[in-house]
N, C-alpha and C positions, 0 to 999 in steps of 0.2 A: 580515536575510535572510528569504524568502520573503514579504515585506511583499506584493506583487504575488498571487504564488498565492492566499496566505491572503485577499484581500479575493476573489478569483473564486469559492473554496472556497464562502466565505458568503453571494456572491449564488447558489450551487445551492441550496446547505441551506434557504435563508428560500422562495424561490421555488418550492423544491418544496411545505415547508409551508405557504404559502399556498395555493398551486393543490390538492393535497390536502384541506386543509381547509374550501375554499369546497365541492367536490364532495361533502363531508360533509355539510356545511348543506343543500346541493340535496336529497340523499338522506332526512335527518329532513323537508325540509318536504313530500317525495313521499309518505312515510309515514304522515303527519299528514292530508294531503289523501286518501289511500288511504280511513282510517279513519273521514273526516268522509262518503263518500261510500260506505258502507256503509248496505244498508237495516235499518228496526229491524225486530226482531222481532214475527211479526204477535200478536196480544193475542187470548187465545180471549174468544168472545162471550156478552154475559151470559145469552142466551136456551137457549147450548150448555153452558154453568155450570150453569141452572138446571135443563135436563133431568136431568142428571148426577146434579143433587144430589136433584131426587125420584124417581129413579129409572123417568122416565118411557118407556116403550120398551124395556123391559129384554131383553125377550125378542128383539128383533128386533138391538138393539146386543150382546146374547149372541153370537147368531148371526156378524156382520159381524166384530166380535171375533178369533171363531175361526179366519173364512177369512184374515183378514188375518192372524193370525198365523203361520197353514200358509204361508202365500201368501209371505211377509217368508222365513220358515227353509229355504223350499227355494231362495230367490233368493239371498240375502246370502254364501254363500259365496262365486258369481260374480261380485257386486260386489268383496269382497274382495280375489279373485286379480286383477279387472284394476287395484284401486289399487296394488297389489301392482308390477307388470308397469311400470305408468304410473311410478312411483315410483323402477324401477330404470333404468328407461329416462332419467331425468331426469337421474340420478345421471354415468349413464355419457355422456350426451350434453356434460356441463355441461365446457367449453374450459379453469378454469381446474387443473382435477386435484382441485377439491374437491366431492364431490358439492352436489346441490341441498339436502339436509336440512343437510347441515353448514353451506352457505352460510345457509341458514335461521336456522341455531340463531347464529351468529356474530353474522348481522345481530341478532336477538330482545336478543343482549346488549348491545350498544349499539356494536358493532366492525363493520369492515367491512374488504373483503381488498383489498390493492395489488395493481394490476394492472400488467403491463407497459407498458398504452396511459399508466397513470396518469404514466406516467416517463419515456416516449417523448421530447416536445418536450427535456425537462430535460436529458436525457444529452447528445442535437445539443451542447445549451449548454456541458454539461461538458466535452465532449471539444474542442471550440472554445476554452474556456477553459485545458483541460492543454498541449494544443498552443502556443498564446500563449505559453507560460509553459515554453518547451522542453525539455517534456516528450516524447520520443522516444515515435512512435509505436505501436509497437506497446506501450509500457507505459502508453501512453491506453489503447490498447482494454483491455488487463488491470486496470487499474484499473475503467472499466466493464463489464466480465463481473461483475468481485468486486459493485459495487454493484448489480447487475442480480441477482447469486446472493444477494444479501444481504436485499435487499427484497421482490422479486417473491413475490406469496404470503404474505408476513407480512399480519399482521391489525396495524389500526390503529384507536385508542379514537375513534368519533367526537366531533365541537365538541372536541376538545382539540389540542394542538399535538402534531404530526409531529415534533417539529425532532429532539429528542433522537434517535429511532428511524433519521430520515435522516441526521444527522452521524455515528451511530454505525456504518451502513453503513460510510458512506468514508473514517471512520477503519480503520476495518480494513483493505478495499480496499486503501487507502494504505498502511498499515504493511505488510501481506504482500508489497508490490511492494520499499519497498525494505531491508526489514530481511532480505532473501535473502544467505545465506553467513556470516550473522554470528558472529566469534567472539571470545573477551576477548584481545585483544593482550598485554596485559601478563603476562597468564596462560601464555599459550604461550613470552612472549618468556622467561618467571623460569624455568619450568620445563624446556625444550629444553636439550641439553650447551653447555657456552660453547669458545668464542665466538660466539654467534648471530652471521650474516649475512647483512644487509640492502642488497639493491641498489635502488638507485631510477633510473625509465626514465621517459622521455616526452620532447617537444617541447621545443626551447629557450624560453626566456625567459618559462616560467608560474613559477618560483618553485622549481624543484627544489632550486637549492644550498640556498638558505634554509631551505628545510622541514630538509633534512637536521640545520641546526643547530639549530631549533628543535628536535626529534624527542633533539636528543642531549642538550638542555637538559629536555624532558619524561621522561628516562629515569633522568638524575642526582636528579631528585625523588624519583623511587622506586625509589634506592638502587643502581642501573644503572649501572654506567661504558661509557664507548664509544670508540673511535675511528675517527676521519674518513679517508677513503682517497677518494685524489679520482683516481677512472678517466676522468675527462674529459680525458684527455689532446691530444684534438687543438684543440681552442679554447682561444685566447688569452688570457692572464690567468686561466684557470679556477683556477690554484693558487693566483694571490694572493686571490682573491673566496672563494677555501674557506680560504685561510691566517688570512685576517684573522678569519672567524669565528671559528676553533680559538685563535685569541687572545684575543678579547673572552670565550669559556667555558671557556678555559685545559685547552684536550684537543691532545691531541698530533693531527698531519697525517699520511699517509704519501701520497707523493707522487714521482713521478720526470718527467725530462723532458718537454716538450712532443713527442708525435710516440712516443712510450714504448708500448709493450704494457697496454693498462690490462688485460689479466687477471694480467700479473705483480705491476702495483701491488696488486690486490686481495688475492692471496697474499703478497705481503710483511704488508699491513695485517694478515692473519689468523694471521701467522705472530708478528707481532708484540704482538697480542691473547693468542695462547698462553702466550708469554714472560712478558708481564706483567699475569696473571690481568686482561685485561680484560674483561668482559660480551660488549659488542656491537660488530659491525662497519658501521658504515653507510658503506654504497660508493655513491660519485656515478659516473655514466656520461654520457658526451656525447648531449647533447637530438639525438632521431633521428626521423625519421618510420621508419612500419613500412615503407615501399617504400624506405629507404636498404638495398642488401644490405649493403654492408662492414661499416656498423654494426651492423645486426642478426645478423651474424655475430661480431662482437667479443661480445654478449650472448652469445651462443652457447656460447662459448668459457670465457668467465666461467662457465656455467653447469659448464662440465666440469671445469676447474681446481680450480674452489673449491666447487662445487654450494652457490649461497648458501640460508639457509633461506627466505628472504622474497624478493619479488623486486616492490615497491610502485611502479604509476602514480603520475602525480603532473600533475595538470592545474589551471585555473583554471575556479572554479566558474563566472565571468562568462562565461565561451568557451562554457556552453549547449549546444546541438546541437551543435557542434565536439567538444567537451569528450566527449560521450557518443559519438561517433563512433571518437574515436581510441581511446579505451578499448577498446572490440570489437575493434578492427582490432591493436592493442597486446598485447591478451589471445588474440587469434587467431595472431598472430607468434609470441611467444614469452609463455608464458601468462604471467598474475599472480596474486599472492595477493592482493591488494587495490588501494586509492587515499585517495590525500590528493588534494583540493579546496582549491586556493590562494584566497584573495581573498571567501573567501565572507560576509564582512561587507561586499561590493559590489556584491552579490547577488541584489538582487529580485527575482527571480520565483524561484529553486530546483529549475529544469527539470534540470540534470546531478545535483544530490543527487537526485532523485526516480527518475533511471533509469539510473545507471550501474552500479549494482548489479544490477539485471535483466538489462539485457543483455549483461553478462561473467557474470554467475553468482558473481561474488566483490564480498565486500563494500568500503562507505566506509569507512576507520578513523579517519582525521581529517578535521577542516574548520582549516583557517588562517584567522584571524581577526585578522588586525593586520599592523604589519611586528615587535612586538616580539619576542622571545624566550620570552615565555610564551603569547603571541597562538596558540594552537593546543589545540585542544581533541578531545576521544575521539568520533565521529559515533556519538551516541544513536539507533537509528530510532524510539523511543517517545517521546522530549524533543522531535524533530523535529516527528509528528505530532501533539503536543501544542502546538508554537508557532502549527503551522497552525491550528489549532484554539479557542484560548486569545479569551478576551474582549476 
């Protein structure tokens, strides 16, 4: 997964540091040429040496002496105040917020300041590259504010490399985009009164049932029991497609006919949960679009019945722009606590992990990664931005 992004990611990073770095080189050798093309100091002459030293004309250099020094004490103030004057005017004139002495003193140390212009071309590239890579627009442009707030005005060591300084931007950048709402599931799920319940919503055929039984299979790991309640009652075969799971991990079904009230099945499942201390309820629900009414009102309904405590999207990472789409629209209907991303070991570019937590406001909690049963892992945003990142 994000095999595509991460090669984009590192044509920014090296191409800034290069372009950066050349214009440091420029800068030492304007420096160097500055200083070769300073005149020398004029040399006093042996003839004004000699006077000096025999003290010939004493009386008359007495005299000169003196006016020039009246002459110097009553001027030098006013020289003074306009260096003074000149000095601040420099300061306040200077575009990038850092006066001229500071820029002075920065340069003198062997650093020099990133400017916006210095970044300009580079960003076009990046956001060119996030987009490719369906990343949903408006968490391109967030992504470059973050690396624009990140760098603009930072000081950088000249003739040394950038890279560190630019990668470290947008990791950040990155991370602040999509580690937005994050909280430890398992945490909430151990601690909440039982039976927790869990519904899961989205579009047919990304992988919902599945997840559900992986999710029930990741729960008994740690120590969690659960049972399957399949509110999909109006599609075909949904009971045996969830039956056959609760066999292969040997948890009980709760289940009623085709055409059935799925908020009854879900209070039977939870009803059933109480009865026999079980943990968790993970409720499946018929794949809907947000513009189906009847179904988004069976959501509805469920939500008043049972009031579940979680209530998980559940989409396919490869679906990209779609994938980031429905979530909004999903989380605008009837809100969500989070998402799982089906298929994301199918993955390449990483465009729906990178924004669908932006723009719902609620986080990824899983990524599915196989058809197996342990194929399902906890969504890290630091693991993530660290793959993107990695050598």
């Amino acid at each position: 997964m994000f095999d595509g992004l991460k090669d984009k990611l590192g044509s920014f990073t090296s191409d800034v540091e290069e372009d950066v770095d050349e214009e440091a080189l420029e800068d030492e050798a304007a420096d160097a040429e500055a200083e070769d093309d300073q005149p020398a100091e004029p040399e006093a002459s042996a003839e004004t040496s000699a006077e000096t030293a025999d003290g010939e004309s004493s009386g008359d250099a007495s005299d000169e002496e003196e006016a020039n020094q009246v002459g110097e004490s009553a001027v030098e103030p006013e020289v003074e105040e306009d260096a003074d004057e000149e000095d601040t005017d420099e300061d306040e004139d200077d575009d990038s917020g850092r006066g001229f002495a500071q820029r002075a003193k920065i340069l003198a140390s062997g650093k020099s300041v990133i400017d916006e212009e210095d970044l300009e071309g580079h960003l076009d590239d990046l956001e060119l590259a996030l987009l490719s890579s369906d990343v949903e627009m408006s968490v391109a442009g967030e992504i470059l504010d973050g690396v624009k707030e990140n760098l603009v005005g930072e000081t950088r060591r000249r003739l040394s490399s950038t890279g560190n300084l630019v990668r470290d931007a947008l990791r950040e950048a990155l991370f602040d985009v999509i580690s937005v709402g994050q909280f430890d599931f398992e945490e909430r799920v151990t601690e909440a009164d039982k039976p927790v319940v869990i519904m899961f919503t989205g579009v047919n055929g990304v992988g919902k049932t599945t997840t559900i039984a992986k999710l029930s299979q990741y729960l008994e790991e740690r120590g969690l029991s659960s049972v399957l309640a399949n509110g999909d009652t109006y599609r075909a075969g949904a009971n045996e497609q969830l039956q056959k799971h609760a066999d292969n991990l040997d948890r009980t079904l709760i289940s009623h006919e085709q055409g059935s009230d799925p908020a009854a099945v879900i209070y039977d499942a939870v009803e059933y949960a109480e009865a026999n201390d079980v943990d968790v309820v993970l409720g499946d629900t018929a794949g809907r679009l947000h513009t189906s009414d009847d179904l988004m009102a069976q959501l509805e309904k469920i939500d008043r019945v049972v009031d579940p405590d979680m209530t998980v999207f559940v989409d396919e990472a490869v679906a990209g722009q779609d994938a980031v789409n429905r979530a909004r629209e999903f989380n605008e209907a009837s809100a969500i606590d989070g998402a799982i991303l089906t298929k994301a070991d199918a993955d390449s570019q990483g465009g729906a992990a990178i924004s669908v937590a932006h723009v719902t406001g609620k986080p990824i909690l899983f990524l599915g990664t196989g058809q197996g049963y342990d194929d399902i892992e906890r969504f890290d945003p630091e693991a993530v931005v660290d793959r993107l990142f990695e050598e």
